[in-house]
C-alpha positions as CSV (number, residue, x, y, z in Angstrom):
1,X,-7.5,-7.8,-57.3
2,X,-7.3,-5.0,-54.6
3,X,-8.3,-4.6,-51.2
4,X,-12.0,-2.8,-52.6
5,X,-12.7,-5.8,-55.1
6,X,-11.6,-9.1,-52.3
7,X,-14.0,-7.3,-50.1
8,X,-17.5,-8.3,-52.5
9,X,-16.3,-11.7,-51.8
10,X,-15.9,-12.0,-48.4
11,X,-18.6,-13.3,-45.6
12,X,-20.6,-10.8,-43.8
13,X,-19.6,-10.2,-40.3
14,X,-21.9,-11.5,-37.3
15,X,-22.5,-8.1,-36.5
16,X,-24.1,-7.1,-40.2
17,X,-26.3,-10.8,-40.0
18,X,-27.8,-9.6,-36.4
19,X,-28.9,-6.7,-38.1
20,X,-30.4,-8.6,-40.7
21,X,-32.4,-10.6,-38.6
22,X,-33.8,-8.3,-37.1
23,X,-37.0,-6.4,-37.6
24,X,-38.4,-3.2,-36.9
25,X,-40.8,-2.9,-33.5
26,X,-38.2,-5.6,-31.6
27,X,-40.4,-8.2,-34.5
28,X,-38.7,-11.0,-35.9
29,X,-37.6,-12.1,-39.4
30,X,-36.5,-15.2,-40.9
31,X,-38.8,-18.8,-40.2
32,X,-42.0,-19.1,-38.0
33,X,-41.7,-21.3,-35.0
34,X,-43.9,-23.6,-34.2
35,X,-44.9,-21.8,-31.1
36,X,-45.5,-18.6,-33.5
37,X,-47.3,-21.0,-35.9
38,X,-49.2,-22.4,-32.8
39,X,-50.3,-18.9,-31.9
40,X,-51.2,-17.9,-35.2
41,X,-53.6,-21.1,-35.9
42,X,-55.0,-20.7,-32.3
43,X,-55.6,-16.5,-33.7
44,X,-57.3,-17.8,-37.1
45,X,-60.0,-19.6,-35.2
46,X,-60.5,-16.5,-32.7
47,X,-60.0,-13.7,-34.9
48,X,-60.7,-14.7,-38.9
49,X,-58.8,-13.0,-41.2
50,X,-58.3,-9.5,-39.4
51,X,-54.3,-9.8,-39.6
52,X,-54.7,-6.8,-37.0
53,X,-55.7,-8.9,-34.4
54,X,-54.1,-12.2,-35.9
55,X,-50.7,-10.5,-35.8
56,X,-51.0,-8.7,-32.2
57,X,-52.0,-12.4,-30.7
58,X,-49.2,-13.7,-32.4
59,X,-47.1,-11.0,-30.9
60,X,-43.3,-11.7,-32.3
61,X,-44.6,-10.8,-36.1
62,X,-45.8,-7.6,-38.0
63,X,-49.1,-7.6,-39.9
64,X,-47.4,-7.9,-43.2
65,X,-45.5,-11.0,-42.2
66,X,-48.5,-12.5,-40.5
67,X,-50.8,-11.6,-43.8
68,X,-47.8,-13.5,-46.1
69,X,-48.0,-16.1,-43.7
70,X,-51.3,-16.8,-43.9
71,X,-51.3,-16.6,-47.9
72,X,-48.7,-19.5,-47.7
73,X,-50.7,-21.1,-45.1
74,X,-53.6,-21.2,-47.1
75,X,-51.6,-22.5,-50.5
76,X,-50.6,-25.3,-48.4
77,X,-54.5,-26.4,-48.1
């Protein structure tokens, strides 16, 4: 096996799993925290479903992870 092949197999670097993590707009990726989750159920009862606002009170998430949040959210009911 040469040196192009052993590299497939090998572990990302920290560097390339910050990059992963992170999201454009300075958002974040991965799991909700409960704080986020907190935020998100205190948004529901203020705002309904307008992700727009839902997402801006929740403030660490886009609008397209707060609306896929939600959808699991609501499966979970």
């Amino acid at each position: 096996m040469d040196e192009d092949e052993r590299s497939d197999y090998e572990e990302p670097d920290d560097s390339r799993k910050a990059i992963a993590i992170d999201c454009d707009e300075g958002k974040k990726a991965g799991r909700w925290t409960d704080e986020e989750h907190s935020k998100f159920l205190e948004a529901l009862q203020l705002f309904g479903k307008n992700w727009n606002k839902v997402h801006r009170h929740v403030g660490t998430r886009t609008s397209a992870q707060t609306r896929s949040h939600a959808q699991k959210y609501f499966n979970k009911l």
